[in-house]
N, C-alpha and C positions, 0 to 999 in steps of 0.2 A: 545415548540419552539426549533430548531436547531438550532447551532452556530459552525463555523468552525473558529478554529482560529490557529497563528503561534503558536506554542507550542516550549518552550527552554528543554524540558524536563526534568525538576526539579522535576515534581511533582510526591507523592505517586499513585497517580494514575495511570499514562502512565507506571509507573516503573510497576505496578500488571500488566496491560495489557500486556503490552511487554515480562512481566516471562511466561503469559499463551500462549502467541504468541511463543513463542521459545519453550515451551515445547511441544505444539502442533504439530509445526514442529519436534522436536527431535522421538514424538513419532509415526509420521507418514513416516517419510523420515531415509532411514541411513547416519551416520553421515559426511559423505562425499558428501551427496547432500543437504544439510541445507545449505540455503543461507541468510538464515534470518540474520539482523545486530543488536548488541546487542546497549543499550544504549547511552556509546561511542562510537562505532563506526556510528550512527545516528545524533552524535554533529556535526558531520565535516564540513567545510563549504562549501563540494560541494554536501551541502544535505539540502534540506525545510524540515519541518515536520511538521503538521499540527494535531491536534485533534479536532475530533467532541463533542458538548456536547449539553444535552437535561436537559431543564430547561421547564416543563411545563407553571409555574407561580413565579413573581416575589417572591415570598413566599419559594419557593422549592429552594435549593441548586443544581447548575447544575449538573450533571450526566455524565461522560465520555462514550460518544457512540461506539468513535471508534478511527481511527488514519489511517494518508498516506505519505507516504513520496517520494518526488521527488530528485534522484540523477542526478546530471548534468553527463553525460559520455564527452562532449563535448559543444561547443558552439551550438550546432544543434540536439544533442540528450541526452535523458535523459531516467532514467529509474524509474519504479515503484517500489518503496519496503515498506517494514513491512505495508501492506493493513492488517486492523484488524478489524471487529465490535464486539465488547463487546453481549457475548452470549444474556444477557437482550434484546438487542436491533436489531437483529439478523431477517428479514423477514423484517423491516419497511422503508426499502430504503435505510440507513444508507452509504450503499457500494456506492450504485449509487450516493449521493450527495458528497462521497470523493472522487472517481472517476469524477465526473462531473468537481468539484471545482480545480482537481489537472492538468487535462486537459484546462482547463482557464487558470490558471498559466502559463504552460507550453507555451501555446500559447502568453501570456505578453510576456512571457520572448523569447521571437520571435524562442524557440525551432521548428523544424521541424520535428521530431518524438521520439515516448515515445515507450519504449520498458520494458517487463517485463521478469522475469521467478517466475514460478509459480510447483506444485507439479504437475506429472504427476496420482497420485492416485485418487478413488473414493472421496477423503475427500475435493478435489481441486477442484472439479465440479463444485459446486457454482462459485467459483471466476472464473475458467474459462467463464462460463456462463454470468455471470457479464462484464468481459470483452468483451468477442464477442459482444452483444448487444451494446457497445459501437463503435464497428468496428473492432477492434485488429484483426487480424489473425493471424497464426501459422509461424514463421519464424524460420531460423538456430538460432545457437547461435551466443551470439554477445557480444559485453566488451571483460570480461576475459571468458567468461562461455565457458565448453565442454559440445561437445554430450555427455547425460545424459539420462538412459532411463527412471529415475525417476524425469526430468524434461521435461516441457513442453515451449517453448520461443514464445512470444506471442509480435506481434508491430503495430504499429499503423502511418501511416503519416497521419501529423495533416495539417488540412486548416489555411494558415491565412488569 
């Protein structure tokens, strides 16, 4: 069974996640295009964050899937960051159900579109993949972001 929950991120866990998530980016992107947010800067309060976790049976100790977090940019828009599934669990849907869950939120909270940036390399396919399937499309940059050709900006207007 899968379980999405508000994460304060205290725990040993999301902290290993989040070192392979930044390092993954360091080692795919130069360091000038890493957008990834470390720990503190994840606390802030104009940010959710959320971890997935897989508990087969009351017996087994949950298991951290993944991890999503929504930045408010505004009353009306918001952006996606540090999207991560734990390699284990990686092919089993994991993305889609953070994605799915953070798009609900998003729409609670009476947001009007979700905006991301994402790696423009081979290694980002997936996620871009991911997202399209969800509706996103390719937009300028938007927040603080500049054109980047090692990124990719990627938005979505949401229904309510």
């Amino acid at each position: 069974m899968f379980i999405i929950r508000r994460d304060d991120l205290q725990g040993p866990e999301i902290a290993a996640l989040l070192t392979a998530h930044m390092a993954d980016m360091q080692a795919t992107s130069p360091p000038e295009s890493v957008h990834a947010l470390d720990l503190a800067a994840l606390r802030r309060k104009d940010i959710q964050f959320w971890t997935l976790w897989h508990q087969p049976d009351i017996t087994t100790p949950a298991l951290l899937a993944g991890c999503i977090a929504l930045k408010l940019l505004d009353d009306q828009h918001g952006e996606i960051k540090s999207t991560r599934v734990a390699d284990a669990f990686r092919g089993r849907g994991c993305g889609r159900r953070l994605v799915e869950h953070l798009l609900a939120e998003a729409r609670q909270h009476g947001l009007l579109r979700v905006s991301l940036e994402t790696g423009s390399m081979a290694f980002f396919q997936p996620a871009r993949s991911l997202y399209q399937k969800f509706g996103f499309i390719e937009c300028p940059p938007f927040a603080d972001y500049q054109q980047d050709p090692n990124s990719v900006f990627m938005t979505l207007a949401l229904r309510q």
